[in-house]
PyMOL Python script that loads the backbone (N, CA, C, O; Angstrom):
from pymol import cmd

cmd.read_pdbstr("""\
ATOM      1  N   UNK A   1       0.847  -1.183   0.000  1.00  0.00           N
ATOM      2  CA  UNK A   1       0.000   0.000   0.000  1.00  0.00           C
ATOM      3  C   UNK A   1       0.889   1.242   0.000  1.00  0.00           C
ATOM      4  O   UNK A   1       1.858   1.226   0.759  1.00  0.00           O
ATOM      5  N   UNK A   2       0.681   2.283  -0.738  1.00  0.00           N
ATOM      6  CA  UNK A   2       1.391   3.174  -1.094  1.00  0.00           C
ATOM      7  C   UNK A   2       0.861   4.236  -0.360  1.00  0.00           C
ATOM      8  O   UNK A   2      -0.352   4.190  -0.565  1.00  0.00           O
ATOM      9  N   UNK A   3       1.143   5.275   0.471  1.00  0.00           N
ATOM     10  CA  UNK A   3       0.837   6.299   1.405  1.00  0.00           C
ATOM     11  C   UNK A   3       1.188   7.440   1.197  1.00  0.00           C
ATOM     12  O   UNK A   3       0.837   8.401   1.881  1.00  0.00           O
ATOM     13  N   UNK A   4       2.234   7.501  -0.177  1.00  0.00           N
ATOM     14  CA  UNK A   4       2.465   8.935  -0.549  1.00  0.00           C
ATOM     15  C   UNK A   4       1.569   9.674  -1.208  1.00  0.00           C
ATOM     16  O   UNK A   4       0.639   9.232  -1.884  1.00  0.00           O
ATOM     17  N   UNK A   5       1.879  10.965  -0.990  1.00  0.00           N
ATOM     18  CA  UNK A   5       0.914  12.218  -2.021  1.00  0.00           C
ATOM     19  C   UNK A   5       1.682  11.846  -2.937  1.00  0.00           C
ATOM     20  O   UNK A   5       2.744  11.224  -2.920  1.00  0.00           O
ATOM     21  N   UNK A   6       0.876  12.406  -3.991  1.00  0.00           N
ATOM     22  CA  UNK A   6       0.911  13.358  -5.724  1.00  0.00           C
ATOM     23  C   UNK A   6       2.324  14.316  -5.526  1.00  0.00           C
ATOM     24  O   UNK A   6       2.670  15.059  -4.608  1.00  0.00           O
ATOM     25  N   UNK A   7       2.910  13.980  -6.698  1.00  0.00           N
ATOM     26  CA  UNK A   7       3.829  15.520  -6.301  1.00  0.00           C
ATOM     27  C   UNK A   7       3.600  16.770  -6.468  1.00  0.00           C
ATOM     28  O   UNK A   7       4.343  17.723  -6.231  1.00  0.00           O
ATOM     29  N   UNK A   8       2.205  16.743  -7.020  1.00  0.00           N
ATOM     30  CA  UNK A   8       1.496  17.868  -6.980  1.00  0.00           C
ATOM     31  C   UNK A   8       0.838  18.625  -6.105  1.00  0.00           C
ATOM     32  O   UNK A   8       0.488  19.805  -6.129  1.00  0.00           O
ATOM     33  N   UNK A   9       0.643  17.161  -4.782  1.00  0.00           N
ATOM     34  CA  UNK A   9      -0.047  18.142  -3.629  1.00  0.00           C
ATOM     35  C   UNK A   9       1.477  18.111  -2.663  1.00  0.00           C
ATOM     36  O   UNK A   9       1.591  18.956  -1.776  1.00  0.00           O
ATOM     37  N   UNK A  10       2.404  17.282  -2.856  1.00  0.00           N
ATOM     38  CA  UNK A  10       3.717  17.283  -2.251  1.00  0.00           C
ATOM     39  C   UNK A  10       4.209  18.930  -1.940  1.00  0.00           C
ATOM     40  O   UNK A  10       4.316  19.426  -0.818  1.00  0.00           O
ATOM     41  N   UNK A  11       4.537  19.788  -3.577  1.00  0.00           N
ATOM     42  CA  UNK A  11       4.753  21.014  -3.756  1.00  0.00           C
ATOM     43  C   UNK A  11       3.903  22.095  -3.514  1.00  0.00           C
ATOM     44  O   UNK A  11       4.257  23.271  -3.594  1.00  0.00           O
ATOM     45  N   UNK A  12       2.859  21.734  -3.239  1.00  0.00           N
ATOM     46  CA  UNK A  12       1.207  22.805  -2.719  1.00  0.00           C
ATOM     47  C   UNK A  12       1.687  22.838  -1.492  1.00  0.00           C
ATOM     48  O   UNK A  12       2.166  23.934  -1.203  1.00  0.00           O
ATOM     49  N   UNK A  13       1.741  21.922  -0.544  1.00  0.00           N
ATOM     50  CA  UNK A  13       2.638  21.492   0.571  1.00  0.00           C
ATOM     51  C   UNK A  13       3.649  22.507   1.032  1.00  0.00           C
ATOM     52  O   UNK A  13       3.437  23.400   1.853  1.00  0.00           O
ATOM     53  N   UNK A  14       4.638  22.287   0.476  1.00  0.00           N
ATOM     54  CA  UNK A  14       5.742  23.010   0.704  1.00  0.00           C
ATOM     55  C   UNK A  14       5.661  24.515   0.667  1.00  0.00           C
ATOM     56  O   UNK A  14       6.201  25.306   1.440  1.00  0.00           O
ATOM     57  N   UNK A  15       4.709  24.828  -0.611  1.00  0.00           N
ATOM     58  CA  UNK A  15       4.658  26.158  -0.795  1.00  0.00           C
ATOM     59  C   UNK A  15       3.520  26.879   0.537  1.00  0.00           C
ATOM     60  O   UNK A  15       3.574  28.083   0.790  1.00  0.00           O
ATOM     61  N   UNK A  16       2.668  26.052   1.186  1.00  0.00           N
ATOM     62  CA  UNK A  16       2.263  26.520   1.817  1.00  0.00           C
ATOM     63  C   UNK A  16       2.931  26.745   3.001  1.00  0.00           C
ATOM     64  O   UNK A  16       2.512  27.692   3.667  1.00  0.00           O
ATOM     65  N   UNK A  17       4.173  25.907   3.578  1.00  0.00           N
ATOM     66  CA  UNK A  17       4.833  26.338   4.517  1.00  0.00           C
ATOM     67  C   UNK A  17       5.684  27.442   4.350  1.00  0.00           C
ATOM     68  O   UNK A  17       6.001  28.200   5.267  1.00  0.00           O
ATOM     69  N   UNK A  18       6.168  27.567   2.841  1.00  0.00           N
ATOM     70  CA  UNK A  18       6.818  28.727   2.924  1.00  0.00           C
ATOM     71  C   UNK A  18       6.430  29.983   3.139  1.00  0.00           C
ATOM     72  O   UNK A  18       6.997  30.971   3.604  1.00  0.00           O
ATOM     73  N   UNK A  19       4.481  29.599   2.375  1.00  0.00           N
ATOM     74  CA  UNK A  19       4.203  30.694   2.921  1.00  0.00           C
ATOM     75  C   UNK A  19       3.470  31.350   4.582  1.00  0.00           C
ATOM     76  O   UNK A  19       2.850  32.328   4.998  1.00  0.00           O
ATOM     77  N   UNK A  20       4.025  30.112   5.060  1.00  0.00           N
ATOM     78  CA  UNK A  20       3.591  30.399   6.459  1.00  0.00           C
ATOM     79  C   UNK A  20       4.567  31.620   7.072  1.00  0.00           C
ATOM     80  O   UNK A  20       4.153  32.441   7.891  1.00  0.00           O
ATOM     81  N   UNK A  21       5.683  31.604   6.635  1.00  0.00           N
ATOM     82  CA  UNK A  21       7.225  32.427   7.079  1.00  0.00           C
ATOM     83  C   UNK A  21       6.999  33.493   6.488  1.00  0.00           C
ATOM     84  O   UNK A  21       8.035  34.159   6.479  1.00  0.00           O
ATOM     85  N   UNK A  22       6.008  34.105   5.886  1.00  0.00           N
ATOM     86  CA  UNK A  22       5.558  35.599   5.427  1.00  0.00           C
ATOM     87  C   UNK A  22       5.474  36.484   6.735  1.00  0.00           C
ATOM     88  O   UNK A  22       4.971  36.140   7.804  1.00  0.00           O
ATOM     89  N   UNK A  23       6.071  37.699   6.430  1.00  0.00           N
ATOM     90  CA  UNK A  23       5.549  38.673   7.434  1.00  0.00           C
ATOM     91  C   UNK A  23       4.234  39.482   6.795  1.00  0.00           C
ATOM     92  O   UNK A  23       3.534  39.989   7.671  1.00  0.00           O
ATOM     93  N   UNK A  24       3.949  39.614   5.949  1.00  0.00           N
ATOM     94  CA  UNK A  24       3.110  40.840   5.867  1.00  0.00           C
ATOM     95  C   UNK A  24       1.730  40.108   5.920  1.00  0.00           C
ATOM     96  O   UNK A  24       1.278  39.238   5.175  1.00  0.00           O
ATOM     97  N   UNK A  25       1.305  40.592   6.797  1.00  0.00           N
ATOM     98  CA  UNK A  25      -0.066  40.669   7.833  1.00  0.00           C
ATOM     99  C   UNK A  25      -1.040  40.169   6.746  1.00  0.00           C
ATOM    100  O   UNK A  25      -1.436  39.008   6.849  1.00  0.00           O
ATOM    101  N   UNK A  26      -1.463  40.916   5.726  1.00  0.00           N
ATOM    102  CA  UNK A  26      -2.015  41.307   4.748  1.00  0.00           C
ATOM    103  C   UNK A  26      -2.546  39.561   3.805  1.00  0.00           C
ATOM    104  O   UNK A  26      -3.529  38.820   3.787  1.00  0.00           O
ATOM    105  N   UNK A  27      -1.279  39.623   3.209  1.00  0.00           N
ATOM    106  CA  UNK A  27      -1.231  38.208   2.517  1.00  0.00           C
ATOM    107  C   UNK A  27       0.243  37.467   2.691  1.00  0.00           C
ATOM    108  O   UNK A  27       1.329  37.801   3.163  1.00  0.00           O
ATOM    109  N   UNK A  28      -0.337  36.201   2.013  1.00  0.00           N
ATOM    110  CA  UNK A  28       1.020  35.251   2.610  1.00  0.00           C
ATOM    111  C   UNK A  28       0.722  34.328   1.435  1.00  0.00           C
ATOM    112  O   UNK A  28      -0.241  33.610   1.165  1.00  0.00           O
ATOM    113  N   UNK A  29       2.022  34.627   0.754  1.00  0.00           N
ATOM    114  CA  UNK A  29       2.115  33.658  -0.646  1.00  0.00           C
ATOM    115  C   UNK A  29       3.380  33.008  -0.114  1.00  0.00           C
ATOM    116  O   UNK A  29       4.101  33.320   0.834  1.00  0.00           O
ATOM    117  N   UNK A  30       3.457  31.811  -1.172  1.00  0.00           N
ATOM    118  CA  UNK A  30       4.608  31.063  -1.174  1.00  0.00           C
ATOM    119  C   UNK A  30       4.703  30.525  -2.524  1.00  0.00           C
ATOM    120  O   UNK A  30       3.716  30.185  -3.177  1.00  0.00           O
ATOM    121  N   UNK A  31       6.134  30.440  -3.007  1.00  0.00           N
ATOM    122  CA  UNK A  31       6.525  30.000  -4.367  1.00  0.00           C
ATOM    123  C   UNK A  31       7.137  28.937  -4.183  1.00  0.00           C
ATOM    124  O   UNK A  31       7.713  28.763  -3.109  1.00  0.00           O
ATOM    125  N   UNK A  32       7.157  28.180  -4.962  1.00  0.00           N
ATOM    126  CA  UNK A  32       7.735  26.816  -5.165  1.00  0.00           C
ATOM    127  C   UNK A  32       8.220  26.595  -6.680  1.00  0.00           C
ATOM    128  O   UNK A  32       7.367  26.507  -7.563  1.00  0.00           O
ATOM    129  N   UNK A  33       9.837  26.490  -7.039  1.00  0.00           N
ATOM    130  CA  UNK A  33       9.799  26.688  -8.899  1.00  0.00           C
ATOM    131  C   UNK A  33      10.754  25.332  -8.288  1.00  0.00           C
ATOM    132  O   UNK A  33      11.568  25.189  -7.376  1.00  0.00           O
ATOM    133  N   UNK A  34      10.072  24.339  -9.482  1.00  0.00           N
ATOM    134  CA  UNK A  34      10.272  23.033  -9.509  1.00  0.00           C
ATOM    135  C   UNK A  34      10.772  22.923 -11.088  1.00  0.00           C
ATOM    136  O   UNK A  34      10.039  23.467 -11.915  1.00  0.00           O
ATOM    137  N   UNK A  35      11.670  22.423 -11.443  1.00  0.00           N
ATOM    138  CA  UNK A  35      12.123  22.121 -12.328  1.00  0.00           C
ATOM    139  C   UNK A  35      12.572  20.288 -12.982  1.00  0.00           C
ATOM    140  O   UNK A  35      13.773  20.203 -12.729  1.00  0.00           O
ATOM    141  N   UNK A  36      12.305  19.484 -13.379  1.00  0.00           N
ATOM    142  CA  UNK A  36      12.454  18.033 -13.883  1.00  0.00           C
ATOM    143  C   UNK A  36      12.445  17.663 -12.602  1.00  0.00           C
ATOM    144  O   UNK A  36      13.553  17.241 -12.273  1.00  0.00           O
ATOM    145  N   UNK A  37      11.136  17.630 -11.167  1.00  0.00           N
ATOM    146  CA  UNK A  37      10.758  17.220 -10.176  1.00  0.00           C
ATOM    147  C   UNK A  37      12.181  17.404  -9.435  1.00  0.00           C
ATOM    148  O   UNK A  37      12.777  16.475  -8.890  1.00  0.00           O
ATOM    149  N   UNK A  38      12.584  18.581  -9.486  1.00  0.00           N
ATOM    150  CA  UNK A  38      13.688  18.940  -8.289  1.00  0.00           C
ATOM    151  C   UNK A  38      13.581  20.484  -8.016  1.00  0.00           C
ATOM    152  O   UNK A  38      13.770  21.336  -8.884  1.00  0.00           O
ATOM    153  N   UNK A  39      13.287  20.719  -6.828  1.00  0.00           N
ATOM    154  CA  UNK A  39      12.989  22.046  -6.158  1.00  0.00           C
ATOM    155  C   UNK A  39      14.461  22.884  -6.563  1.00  0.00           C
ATOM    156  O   UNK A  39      15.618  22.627  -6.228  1.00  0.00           O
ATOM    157  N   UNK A  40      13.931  23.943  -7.387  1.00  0.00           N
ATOM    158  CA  UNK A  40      15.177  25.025  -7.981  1.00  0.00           C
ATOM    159  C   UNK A  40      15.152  26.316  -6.478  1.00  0.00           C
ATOM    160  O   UNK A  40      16.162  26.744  -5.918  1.00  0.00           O
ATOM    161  N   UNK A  41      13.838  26.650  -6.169  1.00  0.00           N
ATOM    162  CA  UNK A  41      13.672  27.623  -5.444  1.00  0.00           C
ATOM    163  C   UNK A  41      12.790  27.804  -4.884  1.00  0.00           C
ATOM    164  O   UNK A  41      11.726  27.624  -5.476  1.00  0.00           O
ATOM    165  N   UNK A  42      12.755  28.311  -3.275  1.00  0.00           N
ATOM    166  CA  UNK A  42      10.965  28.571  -2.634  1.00  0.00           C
ATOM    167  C   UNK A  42      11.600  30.190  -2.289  1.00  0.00           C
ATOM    168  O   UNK A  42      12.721  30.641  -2.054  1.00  0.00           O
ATOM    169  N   UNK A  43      10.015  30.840  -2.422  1.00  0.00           N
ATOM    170  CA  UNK A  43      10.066  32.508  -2.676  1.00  0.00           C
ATOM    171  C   UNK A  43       8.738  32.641  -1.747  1.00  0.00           C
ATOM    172  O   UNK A  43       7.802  31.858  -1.909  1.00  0.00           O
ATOM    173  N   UNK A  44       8.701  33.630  -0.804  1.00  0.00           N
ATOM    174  CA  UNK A  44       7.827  34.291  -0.420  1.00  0.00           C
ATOM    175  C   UNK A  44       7.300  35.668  -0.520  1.00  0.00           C
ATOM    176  O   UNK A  44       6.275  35.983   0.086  1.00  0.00           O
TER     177      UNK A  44
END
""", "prot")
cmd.dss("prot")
cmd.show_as("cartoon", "prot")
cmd.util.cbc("prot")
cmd.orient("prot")
């Protein structure tokens, strides 16, 4: 039985923690640039 996510919700994932580390009150994005399924960069 296989228990992993999608690497699609894997990187939704991630980007949402990055955008947990936002300061501005306002909104809180997070980037995730994935390139041949290897994380190039996370941006907030």
């Amino acid at each position: 039985m296989d228990d992993r996510i999608d690497k699609i919700n894997y990187y939704l994932d991630i980007a949402e923690t990055v955008a947990s580390r936002a300061t501005c009150l306002r909104k809180k994005y997070g980037t995730v640039i994935v390139n041949h399924d290897q994380i190039v960069s996370t941006r907030i």
